[in-house]
C-alpha positions in Angstrom: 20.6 12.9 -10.7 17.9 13.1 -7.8 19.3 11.9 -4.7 16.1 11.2 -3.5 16.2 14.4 -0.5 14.6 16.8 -3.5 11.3 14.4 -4.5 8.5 16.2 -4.7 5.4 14.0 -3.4 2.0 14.3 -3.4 -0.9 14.8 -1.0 -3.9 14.2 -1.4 -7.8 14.7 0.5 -10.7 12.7 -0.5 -13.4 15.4 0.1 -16.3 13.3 1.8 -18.2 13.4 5.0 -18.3 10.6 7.8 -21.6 9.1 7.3 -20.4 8.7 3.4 -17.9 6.2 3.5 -18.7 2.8 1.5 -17.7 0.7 5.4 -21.0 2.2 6.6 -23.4 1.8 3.6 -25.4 -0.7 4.9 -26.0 1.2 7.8 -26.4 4.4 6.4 -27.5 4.3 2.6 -27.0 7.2 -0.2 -31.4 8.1 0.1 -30.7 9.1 4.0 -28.1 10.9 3.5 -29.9 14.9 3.7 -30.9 13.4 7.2 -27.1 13.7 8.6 -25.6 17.2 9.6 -22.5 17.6 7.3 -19.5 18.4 9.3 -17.4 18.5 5.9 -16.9 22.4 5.5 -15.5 22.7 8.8 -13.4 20.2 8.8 -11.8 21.0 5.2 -11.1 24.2 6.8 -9.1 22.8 9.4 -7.2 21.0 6.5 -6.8 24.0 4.5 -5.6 26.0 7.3 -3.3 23.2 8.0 -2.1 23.3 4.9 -1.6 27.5 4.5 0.9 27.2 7.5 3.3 25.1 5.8 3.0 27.0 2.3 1.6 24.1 0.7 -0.8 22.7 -2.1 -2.7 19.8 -2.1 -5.1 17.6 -4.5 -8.6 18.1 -3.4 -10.6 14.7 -4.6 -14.1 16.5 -4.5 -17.2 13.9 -4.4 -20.2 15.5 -5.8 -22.7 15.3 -3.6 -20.7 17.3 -1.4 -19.4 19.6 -4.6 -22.9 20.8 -5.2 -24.2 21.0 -1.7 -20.8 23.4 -0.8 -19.9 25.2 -4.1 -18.1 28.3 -1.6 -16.1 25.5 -0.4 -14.6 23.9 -3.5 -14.2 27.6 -5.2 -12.3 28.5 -1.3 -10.1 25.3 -2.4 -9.2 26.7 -5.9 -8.9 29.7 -4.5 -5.8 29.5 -2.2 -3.9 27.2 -4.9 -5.4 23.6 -4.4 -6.0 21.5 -7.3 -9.6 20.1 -7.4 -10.5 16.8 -8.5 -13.4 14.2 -9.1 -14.1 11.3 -6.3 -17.5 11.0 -8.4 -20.6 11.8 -7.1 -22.3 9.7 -4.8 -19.0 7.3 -3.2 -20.9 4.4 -5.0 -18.2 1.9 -5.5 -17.3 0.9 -9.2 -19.2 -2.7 -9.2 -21.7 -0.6 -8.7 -22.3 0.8 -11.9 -22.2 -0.2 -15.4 -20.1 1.3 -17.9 -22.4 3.4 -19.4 -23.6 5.2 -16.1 -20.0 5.3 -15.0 -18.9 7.5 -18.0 -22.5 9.4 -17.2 -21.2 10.2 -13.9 -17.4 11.2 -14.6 -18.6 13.3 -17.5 -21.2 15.3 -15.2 -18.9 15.5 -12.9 -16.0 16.5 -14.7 -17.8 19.4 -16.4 -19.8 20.5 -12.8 -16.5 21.0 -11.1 -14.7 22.7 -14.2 -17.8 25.3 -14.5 -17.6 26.0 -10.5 -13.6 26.5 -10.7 -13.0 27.7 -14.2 -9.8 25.5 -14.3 -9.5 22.2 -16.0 -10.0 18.7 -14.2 -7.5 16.2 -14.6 -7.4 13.9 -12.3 -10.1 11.1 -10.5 -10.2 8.8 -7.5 -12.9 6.2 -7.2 -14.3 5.6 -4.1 -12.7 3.7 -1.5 -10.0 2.8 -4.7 -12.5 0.0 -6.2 -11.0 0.0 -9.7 -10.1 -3.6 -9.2 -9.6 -6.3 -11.6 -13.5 -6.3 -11.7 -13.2 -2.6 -13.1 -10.4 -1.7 -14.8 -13.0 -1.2 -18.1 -13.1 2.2 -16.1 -9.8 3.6 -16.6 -10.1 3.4 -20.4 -13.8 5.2 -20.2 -11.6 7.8 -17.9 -9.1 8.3 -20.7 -11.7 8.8 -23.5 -13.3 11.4 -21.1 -10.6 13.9 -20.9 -9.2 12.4 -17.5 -5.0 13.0 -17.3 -4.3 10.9 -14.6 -6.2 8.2 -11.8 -5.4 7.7 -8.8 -7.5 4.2 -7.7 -5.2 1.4 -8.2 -3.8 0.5 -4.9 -1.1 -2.2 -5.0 -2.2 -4.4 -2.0 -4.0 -7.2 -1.0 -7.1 -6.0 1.0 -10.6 -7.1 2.0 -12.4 -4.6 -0.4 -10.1 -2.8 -2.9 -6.6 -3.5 -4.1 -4.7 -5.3 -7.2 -1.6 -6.7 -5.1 0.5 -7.3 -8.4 0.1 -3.5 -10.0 3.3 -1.2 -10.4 3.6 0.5 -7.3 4.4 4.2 -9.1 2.9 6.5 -11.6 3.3 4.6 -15.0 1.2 5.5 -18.2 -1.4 3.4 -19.4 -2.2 4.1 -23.5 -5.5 3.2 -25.0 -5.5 3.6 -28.5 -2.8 6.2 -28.6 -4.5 8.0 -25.7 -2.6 8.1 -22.3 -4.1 7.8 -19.0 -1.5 8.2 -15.6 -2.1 5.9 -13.1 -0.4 7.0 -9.6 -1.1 4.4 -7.3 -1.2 5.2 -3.1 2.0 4.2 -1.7 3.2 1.2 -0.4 6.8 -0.3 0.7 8.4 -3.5 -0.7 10.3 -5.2 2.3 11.7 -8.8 2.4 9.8 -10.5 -0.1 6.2 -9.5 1.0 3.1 -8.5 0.3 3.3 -4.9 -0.6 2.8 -3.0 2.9 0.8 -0.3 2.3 2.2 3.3 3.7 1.0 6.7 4.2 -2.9 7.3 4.3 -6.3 7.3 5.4 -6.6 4.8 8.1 -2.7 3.3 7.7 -1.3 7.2 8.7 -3.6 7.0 11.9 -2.8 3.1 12.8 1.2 3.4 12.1 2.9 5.1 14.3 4.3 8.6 13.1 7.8 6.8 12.9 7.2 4.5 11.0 4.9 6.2 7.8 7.9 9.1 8.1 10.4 5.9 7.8 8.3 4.6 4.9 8.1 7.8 2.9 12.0 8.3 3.0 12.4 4.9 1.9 10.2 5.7 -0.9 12.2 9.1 -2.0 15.9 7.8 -1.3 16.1 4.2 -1.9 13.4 4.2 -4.6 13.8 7.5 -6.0 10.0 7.5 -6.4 7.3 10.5 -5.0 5.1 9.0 -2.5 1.6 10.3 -2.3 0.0 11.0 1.2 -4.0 10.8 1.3 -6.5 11.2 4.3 -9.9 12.6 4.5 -11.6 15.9 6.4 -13.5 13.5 9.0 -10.2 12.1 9.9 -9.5 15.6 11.5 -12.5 15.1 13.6 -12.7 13.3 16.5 -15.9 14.2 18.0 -18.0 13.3 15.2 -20.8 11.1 15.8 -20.7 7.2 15.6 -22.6 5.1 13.5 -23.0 1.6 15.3 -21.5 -0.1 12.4 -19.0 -3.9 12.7 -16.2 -3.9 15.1 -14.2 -4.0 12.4 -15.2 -0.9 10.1 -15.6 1.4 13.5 -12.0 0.0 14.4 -10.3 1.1 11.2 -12.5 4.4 11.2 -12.1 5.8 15.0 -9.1 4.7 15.9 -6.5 7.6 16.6 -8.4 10.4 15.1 -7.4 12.9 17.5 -3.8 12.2 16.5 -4.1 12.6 12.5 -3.4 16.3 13.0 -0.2 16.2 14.4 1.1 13.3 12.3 -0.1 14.8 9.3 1.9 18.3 10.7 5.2 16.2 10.9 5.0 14.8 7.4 4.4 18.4 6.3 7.8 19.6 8.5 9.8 17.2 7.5 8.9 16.4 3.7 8.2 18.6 0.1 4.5 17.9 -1.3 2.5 19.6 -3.8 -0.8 18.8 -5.9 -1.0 15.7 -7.9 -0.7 17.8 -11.5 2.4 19.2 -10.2 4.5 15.9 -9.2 3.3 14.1 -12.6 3.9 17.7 -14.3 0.4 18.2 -15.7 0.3 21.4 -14.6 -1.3 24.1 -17.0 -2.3 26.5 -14.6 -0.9 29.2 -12.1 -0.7 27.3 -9.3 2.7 25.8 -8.6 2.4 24.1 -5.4 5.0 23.0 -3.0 7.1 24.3 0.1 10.3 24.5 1.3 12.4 21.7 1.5 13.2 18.6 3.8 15.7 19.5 6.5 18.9 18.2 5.3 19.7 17.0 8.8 17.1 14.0 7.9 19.2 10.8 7.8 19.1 8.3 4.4 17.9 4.9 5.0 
């Protein structure tokens, strides 16, 4: 049986630029984008550098703007063992779009990346996680369109994404004898509350390295569950320009993003991680993933 030290999670990057995300559409919307200087390719290199040290594989969420702008980039991410995967193509949020331009989109995308990589794409994340209750018609549309698993549920209660009452770990969905994998971002279950979310994007940068390390042991030894770890290139970037956007979204996107680096580095030390096809055992391709394991010096919860 798994004791929990052994769990192999996953990690994650949602491959998009800083002017991109949905928090500053109103300020900076999809037509003005070619007016912005991309800072994506080096800051994915600092991630994939990052990741080379500690042996280890990730699940590259490519959105395709950015997928067909950079080709060299996402064939450099196949290319040193990453699996690549569709954020869609323009970070439109799901409400956005209509069924029928939604399977439009995964489908173009799908078979854009596939031709650039030669290698199969199983996987999708919407942007900014907006399959809500609103949206779930889209996870079907992703199963009928060749997509193994999503990863765009997030179990929480939040101001712009979330269904707070969703199993908090990979689980199978089946529509009509097809199966989709949903592996939600990780959250903790403490004392009766709302699920606390743990482990990404802006909640690995607000935590304090402590407490997401705490949270993602929890996870593997009392839950016996993989966690899944997700950030984003610009969050390795803390000289990038800043968009005069509510107090609110340039709080949760500036703060302490000269210290994702380091607290992304500990995770890396101290825990196993490999692509998302490899922890849900989709794999059908060479790449293996994974590094060497936790220190067996770390405590149990």
């Amino acid at each position: 049986m798994m004791n929990g030290k052994n769990i192999l999670n996953a990690l994650s990057v949602d491959v998009e630029d800083y002017f991109q995300v949905s928090a500053f559409s109103a300020k900076i919307p999809l037509s003005s984008w070619d007016q912005y200087d991309c800072r994506v390719e080096q800051n994915t290199s600092k991630l994939l550098e990052l990741f080379q040290r500690h042996e280890c594989q990730a699940t590259f969420f490519i959105l395709g703007w950015i997928a067909k702008r950079y080709p060299k980039l996402v064939q450099a991410i196949c290319r040193q063992g990453h699996e690549v995967a569709s954020h869609g193509h323009s970070h439109q949020t799901l409400d956005r779009f209509t069924p029928a331009t939604f399977r439009d989109e995964i489908r173009s995308e799908k078979a854009f990346l596939e031709d650039l990589t030669q290698e199969p794409v199983l996987g999708y994340r919407a942007p900014s996680f907006s399959i809500t209750r609103r949206t779930t018609w889209a996870l079907e549309i992703l199963c009928e369109e060749g997509y193994r698993y999503d990863s765009s549920v997030f179990p929480v209660y939040h101001d712009r994404y979330g269904i707070p009452d969703a199993p908090r770990f990979p689980h199978d969905i089946v529509f009509n004898g097809r199966t989709l994998r949903e592996f939600p971002p990780s959250t903790l279950a403490l004392f009766g509350l709302p699920n606390i979310p743990i482990g990404g994007g802006g909640y690995l940068r607000l935590y304090p390295s402590w407490l997401t390390q705490w949270g993602v042991r929890r996870i593997n030894r009392r839950e016996l569950q993989p966690a899944i770890v997700y950030l984003h290139p610009w969050e390795v970037d803390p000289d990038q320009p800043r968009v005069p956007a509510s107090w609110l979204s340039r709080w949760r996107h500036y703060m302490n993003l000269g210290k994702t680096a380091d607290r992304l580095e500990r995770l890396l030390t101290e825990f196993r991680f490999a692509p998302i096809r490899n922890v849900l055992g989709l794999s059908s391709t060479r790449h293996q993933g994974g590094h060497r394991p936790m220190p067996v010096s770390a405590s149990p919860v």
